[in-house]
N, C-alpha and C positions, 0 to 999 in steps of 0.2 A: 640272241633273241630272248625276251624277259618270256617268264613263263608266271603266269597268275593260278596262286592257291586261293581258295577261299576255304577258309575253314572254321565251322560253325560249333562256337560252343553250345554244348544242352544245359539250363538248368543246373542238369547235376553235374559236368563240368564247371560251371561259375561256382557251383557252393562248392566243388574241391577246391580252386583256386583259394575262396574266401578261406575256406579254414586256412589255407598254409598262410595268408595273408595274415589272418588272425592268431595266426601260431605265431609268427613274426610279430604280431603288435605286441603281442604279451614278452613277447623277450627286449622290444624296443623299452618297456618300463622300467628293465634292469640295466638298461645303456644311457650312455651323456649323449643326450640331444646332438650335442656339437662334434661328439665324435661321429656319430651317425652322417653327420651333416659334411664333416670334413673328410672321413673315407668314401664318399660317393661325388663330392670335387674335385678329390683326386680321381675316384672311377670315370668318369664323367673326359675329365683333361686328357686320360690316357687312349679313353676311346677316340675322343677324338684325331689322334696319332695314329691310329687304327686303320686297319680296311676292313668297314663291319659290314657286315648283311644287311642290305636295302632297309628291312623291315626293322633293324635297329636302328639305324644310320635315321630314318623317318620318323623316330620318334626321340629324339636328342635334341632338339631343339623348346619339345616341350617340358622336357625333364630338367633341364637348364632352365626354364621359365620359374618350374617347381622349385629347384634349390635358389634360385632367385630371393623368390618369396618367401620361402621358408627361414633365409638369412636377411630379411628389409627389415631395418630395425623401425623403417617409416611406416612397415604393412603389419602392425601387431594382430596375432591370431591369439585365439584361445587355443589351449591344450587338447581341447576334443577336435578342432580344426587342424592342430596341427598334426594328430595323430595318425590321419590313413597319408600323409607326407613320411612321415619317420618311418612309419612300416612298410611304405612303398621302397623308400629308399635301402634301409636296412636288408632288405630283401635282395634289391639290386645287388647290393656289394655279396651278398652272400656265397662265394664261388661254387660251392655244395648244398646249391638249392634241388629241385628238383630236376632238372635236368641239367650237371655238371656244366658250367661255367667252358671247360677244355674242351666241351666234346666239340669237335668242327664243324660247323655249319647250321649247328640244331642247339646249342649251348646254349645259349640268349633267348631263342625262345620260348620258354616259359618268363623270362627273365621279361621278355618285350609283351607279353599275355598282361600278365601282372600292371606292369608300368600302366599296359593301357585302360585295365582295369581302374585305377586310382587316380589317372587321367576322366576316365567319366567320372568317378564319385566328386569326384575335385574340378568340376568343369566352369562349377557358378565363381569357384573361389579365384582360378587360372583365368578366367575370363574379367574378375572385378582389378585383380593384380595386374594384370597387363595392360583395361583402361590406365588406372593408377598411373604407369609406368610410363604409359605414353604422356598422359596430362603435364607428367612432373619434367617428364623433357621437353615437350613443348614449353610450358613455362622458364624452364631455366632457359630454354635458350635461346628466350626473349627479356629476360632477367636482368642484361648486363646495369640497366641504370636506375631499376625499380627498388623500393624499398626492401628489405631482407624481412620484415616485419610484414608485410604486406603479401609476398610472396607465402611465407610460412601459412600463414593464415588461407589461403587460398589451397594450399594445398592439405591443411588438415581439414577444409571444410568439405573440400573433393573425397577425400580419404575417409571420411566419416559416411559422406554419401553413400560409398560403391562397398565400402563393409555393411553399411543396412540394406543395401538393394541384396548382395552377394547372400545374407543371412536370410530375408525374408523369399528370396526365391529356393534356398535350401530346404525351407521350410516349406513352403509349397509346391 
């Protein structure tokens, strides 16, 4: 029988998180993007293989969204955009974050806290990547006789689109 937690952060719960998040970002500036990128693909693949906790297990499909995006060489971010991604991630892989990585049952979440934290700050961006995503399938997989030129063009005009919609509602 499933048993429901709810548990509320204060305030000053978020801003600890933030700092370890921002302790993590500052260490992300002295790491290769791509390493970052490639040890939480491999985190990522192995959970999958896994038997995780619901509350992890539910948020892995949007963190795969996020390494998605964060590796589209079609979806170019800026560096401040791509920031609270590498810090989210970097954090992920961290097995000696704030709540041990090993410990059983309770390991992951701070580790599932965090994700979902970066998950909200990053929701206009995960939301404009994912139309993108959809468009560009849709299109290709009605593509087979259309021009390659024509296609292209469709999809940077798309792609232009949902990076200004994504920027101007971050800003707002």
């Amino acid at each position: 029988m499933p048993y429901k937690m709810t548990i509320e952060l204060s305030d000053r719960d978020l801003r600890h998180f933030r700092r370890e998040l921002h302790k993590t970002r500052a260490s992300v500036q002295i790491a290769d993007d791509e390493e970052i990128l490639a040890a939480a693909v491999d985190l990522v693949t192995a959970m999958r293989r896994t038997d995780l906790p619901d509350f992890v297990a539910e948020r892995l499909e949007k963190l795969e969204t996020m390494l998605a995006m964060a590796g589209d060489e079609q979806w170019p971010l800026r560096d401040k955009e791509r920031a609270p991604i590498l810090a989210g991630l970097a954090y992920l892989c961290d097995p000696e974050d704030l709540i041990p990585d090993d410990i059983p049952g309770i390991g992951m979440l701070d580790d599932a806290v965090m994700i979902e934290l970066v998950f909200r700050e990053l929701r206009h961006e995960l939301e404009s990547y994912d139309d993108y995503r959809k468009f560009r399938a849709q299109l290709l997989k009605g593509a087979a006789t259309d021009d390659p030129a024509k296609i292209q063009h469709k999809l940077d005009r798309r792609r232009v689109q949902l990076l200004e919609r994504m920027r101007r509602r971050k800003r707002g």
